[in-house]
Backbone and ligand atoms as CSV (ligand in chain L), in Angstrom:
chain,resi,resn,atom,element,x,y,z
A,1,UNK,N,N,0.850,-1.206,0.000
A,1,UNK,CA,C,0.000,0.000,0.000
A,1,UNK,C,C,0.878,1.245,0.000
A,2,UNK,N,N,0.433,2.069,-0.842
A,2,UNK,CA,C,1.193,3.427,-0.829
A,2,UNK,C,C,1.189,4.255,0.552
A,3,UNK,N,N,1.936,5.025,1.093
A,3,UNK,CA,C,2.143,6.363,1.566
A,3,UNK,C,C,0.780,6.978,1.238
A,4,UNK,N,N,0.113,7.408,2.793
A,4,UNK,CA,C,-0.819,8.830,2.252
A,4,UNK,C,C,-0.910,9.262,1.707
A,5,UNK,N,N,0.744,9.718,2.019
A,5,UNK,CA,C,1.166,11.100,1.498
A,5,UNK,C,C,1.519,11.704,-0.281
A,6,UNK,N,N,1.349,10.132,-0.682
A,6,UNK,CA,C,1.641,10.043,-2.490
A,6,UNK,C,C,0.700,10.784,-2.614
A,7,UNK,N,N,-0.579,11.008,-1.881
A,7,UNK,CA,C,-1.541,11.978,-3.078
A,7,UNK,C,C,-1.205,13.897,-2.523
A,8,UNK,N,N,-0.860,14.187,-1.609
A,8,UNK,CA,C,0.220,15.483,-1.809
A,8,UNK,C,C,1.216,15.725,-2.520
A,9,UNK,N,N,2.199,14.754,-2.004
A,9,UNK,CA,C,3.186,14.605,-2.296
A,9,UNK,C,C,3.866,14.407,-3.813
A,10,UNK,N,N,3.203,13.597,-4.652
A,10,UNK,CA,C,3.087,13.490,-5.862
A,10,UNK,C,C,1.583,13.324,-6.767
A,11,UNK,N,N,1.039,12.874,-6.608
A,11,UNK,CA,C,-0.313,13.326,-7.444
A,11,UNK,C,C,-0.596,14.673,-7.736
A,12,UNK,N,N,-1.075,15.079,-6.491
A,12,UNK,CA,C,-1.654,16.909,-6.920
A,12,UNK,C,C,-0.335,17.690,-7.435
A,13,UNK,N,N,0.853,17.344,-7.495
A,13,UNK,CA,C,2.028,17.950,-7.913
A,13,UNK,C,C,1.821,17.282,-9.224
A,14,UNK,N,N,1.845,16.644,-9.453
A,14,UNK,CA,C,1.914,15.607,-10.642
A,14,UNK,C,C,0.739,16.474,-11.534
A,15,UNK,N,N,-0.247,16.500,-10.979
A,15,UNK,CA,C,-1.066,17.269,-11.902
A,15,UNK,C,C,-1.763,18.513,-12.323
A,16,UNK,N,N,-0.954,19.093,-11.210
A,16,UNK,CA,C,-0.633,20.491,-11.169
A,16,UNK,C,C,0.450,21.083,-12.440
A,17,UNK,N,N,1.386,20.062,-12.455
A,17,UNK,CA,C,2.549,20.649,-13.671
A,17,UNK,C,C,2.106,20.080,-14.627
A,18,UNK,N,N,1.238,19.253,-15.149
A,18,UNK,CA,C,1.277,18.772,-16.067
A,18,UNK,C,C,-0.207,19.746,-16.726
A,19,UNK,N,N,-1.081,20.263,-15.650
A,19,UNK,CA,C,-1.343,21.191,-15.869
A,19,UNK,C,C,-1.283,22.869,-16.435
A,20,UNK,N,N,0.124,23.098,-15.909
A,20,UNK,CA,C,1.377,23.714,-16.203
A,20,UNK,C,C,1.713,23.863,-17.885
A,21,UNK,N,N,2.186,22.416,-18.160
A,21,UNK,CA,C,2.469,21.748,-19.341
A,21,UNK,C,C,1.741,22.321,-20.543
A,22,UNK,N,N,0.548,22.076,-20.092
A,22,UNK,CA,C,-0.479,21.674,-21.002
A,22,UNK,C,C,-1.130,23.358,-21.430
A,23,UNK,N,N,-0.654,24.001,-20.340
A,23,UNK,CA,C,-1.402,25.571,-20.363
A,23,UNK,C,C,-0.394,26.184,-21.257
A,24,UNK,N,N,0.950,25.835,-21.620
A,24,UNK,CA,C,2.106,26.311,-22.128
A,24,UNK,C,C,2.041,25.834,-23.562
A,25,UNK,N,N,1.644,24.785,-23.831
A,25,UNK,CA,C,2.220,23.977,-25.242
A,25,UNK,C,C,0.955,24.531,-25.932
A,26,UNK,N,N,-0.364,24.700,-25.076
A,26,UNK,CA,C,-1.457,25.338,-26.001
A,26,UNK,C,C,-2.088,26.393,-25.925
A,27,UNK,N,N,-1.312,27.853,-25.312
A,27,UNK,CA,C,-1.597,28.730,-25.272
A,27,UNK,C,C,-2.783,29.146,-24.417
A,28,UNK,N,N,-2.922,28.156,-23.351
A,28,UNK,CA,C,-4.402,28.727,-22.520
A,28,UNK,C,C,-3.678,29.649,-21.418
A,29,UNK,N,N,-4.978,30.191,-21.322
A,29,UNK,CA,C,-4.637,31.400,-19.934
A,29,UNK,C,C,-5.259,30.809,-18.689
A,30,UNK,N,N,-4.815,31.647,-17.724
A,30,UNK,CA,C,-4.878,31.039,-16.159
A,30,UNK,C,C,-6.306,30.819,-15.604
A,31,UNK,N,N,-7.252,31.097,-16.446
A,31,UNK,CA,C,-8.426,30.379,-16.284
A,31,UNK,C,C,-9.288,29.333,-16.945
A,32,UNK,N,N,-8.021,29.047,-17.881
A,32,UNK,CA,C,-8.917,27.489,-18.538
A,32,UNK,C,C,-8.682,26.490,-17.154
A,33,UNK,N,N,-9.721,25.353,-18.111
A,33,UNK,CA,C,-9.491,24.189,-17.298
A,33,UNK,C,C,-9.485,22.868,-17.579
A,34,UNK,N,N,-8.851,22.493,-17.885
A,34,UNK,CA,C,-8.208,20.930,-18.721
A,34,UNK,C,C,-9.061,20.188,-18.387
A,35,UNK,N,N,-9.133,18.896,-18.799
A,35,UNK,CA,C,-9.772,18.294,-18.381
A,35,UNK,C,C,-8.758,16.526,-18.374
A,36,UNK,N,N,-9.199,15.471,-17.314
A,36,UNK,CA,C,-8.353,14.602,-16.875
A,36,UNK,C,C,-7.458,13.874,-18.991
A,37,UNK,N,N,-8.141,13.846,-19.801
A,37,UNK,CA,C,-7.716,13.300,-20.877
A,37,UNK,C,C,-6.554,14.556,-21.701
A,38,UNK,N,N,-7.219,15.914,-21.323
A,38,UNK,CA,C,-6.484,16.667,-21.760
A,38,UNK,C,C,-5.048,16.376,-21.319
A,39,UNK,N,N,-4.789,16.483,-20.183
A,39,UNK,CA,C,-3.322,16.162,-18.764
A,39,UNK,C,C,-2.839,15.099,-19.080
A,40,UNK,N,N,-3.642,13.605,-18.937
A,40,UNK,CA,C,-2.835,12.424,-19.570
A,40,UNK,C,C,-1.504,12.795,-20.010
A,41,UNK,N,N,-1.614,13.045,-20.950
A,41,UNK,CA,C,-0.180,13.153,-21.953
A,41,UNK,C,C,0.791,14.104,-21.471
A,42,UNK,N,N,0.827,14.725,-20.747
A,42,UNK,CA,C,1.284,15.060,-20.008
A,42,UNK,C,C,2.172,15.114,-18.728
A,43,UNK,N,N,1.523,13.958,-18.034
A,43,UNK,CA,C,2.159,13.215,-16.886
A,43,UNK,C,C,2.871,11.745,-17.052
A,44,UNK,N,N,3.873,12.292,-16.702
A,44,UNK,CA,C,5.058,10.980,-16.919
A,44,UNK,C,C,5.043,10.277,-16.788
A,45,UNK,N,N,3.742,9.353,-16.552
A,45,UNK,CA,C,3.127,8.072,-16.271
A,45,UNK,C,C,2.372,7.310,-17.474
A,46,UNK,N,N,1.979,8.695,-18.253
A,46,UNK,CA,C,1.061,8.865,-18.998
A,46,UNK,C,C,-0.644,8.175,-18.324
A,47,UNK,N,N,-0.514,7.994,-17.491
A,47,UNK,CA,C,-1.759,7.492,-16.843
A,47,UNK,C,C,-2.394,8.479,-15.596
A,48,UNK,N,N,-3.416,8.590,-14.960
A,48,UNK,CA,C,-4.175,9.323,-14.279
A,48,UNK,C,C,-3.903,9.253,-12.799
A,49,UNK,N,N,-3.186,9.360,-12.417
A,49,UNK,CA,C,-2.604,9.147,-11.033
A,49,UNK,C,C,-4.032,8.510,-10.052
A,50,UNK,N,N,-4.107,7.948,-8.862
A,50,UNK,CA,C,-5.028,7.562,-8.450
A,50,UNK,C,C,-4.924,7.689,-6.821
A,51,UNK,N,N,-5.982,8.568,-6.197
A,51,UNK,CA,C,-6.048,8.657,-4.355
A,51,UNK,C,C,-5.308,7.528,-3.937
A,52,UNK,N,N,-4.739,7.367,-3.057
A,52,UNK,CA,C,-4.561,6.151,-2.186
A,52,UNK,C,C,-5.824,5.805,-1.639
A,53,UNK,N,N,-6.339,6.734,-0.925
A,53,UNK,CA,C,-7.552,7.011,0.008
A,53,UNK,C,C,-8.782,7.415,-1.389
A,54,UNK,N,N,-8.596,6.666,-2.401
A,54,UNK,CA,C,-9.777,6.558,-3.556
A,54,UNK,C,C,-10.609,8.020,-3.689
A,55,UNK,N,N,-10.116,9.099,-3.462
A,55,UNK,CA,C,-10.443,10.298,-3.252
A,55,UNK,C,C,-10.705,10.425,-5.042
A,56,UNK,N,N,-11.072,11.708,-5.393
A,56,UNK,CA,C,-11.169,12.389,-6.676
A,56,UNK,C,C,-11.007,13.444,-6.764
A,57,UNK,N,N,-10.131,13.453,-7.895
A,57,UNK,CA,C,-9.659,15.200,-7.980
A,57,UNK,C,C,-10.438,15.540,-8.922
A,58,UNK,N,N,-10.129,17.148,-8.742
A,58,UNK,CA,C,-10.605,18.374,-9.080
A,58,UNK,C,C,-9.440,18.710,-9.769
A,59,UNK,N,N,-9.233,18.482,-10.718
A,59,UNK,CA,C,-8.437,19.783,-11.751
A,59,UNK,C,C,-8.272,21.483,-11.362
A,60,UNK,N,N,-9.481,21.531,-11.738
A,60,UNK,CA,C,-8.967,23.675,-11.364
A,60,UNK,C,C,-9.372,24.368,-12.620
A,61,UNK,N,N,-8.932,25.030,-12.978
A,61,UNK,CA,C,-8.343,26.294,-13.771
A,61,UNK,C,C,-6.641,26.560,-13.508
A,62,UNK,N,N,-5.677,26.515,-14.406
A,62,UNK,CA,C,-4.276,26.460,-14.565
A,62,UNK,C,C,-3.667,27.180,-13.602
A,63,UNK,N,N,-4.467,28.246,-12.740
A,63,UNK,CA,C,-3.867,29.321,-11.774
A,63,UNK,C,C,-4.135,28.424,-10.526
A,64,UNK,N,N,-5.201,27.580,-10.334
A,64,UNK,CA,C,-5.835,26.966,-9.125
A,64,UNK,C,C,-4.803,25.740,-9.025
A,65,UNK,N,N,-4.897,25.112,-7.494
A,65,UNK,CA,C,-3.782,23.971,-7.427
A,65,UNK,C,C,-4.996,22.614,-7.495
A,66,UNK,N,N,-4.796,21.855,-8.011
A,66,UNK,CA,C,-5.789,20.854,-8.173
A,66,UNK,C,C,-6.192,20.123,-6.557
A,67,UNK,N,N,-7.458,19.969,-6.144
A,67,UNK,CA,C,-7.719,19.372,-5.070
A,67,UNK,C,C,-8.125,17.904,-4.786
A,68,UNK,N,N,-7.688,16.961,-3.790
A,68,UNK,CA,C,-8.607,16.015,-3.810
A,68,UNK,C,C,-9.617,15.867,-2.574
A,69,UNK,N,N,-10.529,14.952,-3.331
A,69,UNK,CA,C,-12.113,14.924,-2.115
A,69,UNK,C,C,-11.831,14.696,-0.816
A,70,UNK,N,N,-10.687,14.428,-0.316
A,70,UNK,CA,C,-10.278,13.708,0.868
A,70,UNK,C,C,-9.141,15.346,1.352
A,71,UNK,N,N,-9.560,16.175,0.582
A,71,UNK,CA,C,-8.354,17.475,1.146
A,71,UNK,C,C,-8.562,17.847,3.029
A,72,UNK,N,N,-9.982,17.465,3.445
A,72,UNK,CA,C,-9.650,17.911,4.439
A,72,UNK,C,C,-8.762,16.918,5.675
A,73,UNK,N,N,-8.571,16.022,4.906
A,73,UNK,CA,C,-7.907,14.502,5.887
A,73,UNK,C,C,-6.258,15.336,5.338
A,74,UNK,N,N,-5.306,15.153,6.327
A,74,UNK,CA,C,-4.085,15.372,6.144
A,74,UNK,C,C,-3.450,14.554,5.071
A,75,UNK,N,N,-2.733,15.028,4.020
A,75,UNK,CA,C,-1.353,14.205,3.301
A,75,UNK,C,C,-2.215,14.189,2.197
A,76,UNK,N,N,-3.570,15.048,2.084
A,76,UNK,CA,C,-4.631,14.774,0.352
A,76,UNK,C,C,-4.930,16.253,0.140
A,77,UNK,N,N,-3.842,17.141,0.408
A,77,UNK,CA,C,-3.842,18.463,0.176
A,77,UNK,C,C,-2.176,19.198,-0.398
A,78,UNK,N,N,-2.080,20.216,-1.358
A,78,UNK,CA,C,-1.062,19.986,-0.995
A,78,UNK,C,C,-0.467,21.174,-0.848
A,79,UNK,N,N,0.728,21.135,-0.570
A,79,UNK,CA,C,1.599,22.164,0.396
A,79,UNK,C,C,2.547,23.023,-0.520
A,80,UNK,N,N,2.108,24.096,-0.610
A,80,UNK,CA,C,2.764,25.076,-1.451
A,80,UNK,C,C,4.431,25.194,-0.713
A,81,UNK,N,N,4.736,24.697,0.123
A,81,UNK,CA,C,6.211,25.053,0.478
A,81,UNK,C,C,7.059,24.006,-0.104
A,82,UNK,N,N,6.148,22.800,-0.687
A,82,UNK,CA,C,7.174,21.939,-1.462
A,82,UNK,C,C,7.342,22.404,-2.869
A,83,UNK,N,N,6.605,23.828,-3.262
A,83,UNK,CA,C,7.020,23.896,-4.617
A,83,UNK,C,C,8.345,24.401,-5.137
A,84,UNK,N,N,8.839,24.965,-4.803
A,84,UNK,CA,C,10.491,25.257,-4.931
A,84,UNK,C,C,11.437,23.788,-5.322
A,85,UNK,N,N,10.965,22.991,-4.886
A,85,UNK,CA,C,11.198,21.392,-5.145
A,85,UNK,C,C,11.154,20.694,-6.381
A,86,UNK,N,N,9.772,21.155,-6.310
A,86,UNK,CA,C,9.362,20.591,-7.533
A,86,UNK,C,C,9.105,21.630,-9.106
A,87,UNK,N,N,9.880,22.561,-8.491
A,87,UNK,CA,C,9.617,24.102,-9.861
A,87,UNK,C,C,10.680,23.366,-10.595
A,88,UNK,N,N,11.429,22.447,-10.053
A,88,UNK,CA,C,12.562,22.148,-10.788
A,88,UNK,C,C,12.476,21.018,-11.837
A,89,UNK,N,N,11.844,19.973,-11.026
A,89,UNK,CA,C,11.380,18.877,-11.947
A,89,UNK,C,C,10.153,19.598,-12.985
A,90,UNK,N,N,9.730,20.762,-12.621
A,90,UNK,CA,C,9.001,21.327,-14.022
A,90,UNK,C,C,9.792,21.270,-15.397
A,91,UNK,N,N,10.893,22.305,-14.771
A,91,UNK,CA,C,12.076,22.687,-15.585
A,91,UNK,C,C,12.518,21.944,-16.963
A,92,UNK,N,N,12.656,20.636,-15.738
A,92,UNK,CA,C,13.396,19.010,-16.214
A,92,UNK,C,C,12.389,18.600,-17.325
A,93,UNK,N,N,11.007,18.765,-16.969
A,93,UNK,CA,C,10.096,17.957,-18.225
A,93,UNK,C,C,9.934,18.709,-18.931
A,94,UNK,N,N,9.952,20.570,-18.853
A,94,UNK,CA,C,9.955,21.263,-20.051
A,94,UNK,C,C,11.133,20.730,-21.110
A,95,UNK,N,N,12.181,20.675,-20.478
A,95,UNK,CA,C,13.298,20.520,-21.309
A,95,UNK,C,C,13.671,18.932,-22.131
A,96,UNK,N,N,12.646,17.826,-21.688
A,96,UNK,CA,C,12.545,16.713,-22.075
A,96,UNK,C,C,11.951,16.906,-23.098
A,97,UNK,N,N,11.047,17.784,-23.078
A,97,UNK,CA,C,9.739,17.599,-24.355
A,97,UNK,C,C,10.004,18.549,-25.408
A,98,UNK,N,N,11.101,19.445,-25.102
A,98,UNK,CA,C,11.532,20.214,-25.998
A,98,UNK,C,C,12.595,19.264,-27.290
A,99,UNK,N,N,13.065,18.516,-26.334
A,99,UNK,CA,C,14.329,17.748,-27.264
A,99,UNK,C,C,13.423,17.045,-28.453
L,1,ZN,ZN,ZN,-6.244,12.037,-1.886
């Protein structure tokens, strides 16, 4: 069984940048809102990441951080102080998909 914490920790990050991704390669502004097939291709899994705790996300609008149904239970929310962390592995997949 996974870590809680995979759906902070990497899911809502996971689909937050790929959100990111997706707002960049097709010119949307900070209030579209993708939808889970749009992102696919996107995330380095190429598959839909999944709650531990079977929760369901919420996408957003590209400015919003994606939520899951279980946000008010700890480790299914996620924490803007890990983004400095992960601004980097943005970086990393911009520059993958550029090659
Ligand atoms: Zn969750």
């Amino acid at each position: 069984m996974r870590r809680p914490s995979a759906c902070s920790d990497a899911n809502l990050w996971a689909i937050h940048y790929a959100k990111q991704l997706w707002a960049t390669e097709n010119r949307k502004g900070p209030a579209a809102v993708p939808t889970e097939a749009d992102l696919v291709p996107y995330l380095r899994s190429s598959q839909w990441p999944s709650c531990p705790a079977l929760g369901t996300y919420t996408i957003g609008a590209v400015a919003a951080y994606p939520t899951c149904s279980h946000g008010a239970v700890q480790g299914h929310t996620l924490k803007p102080s890990f983004e400095p962390k992960t601004r980097r592995l943005l970086e990393e997949m911009k520059k993958r998909r550029a090659r």
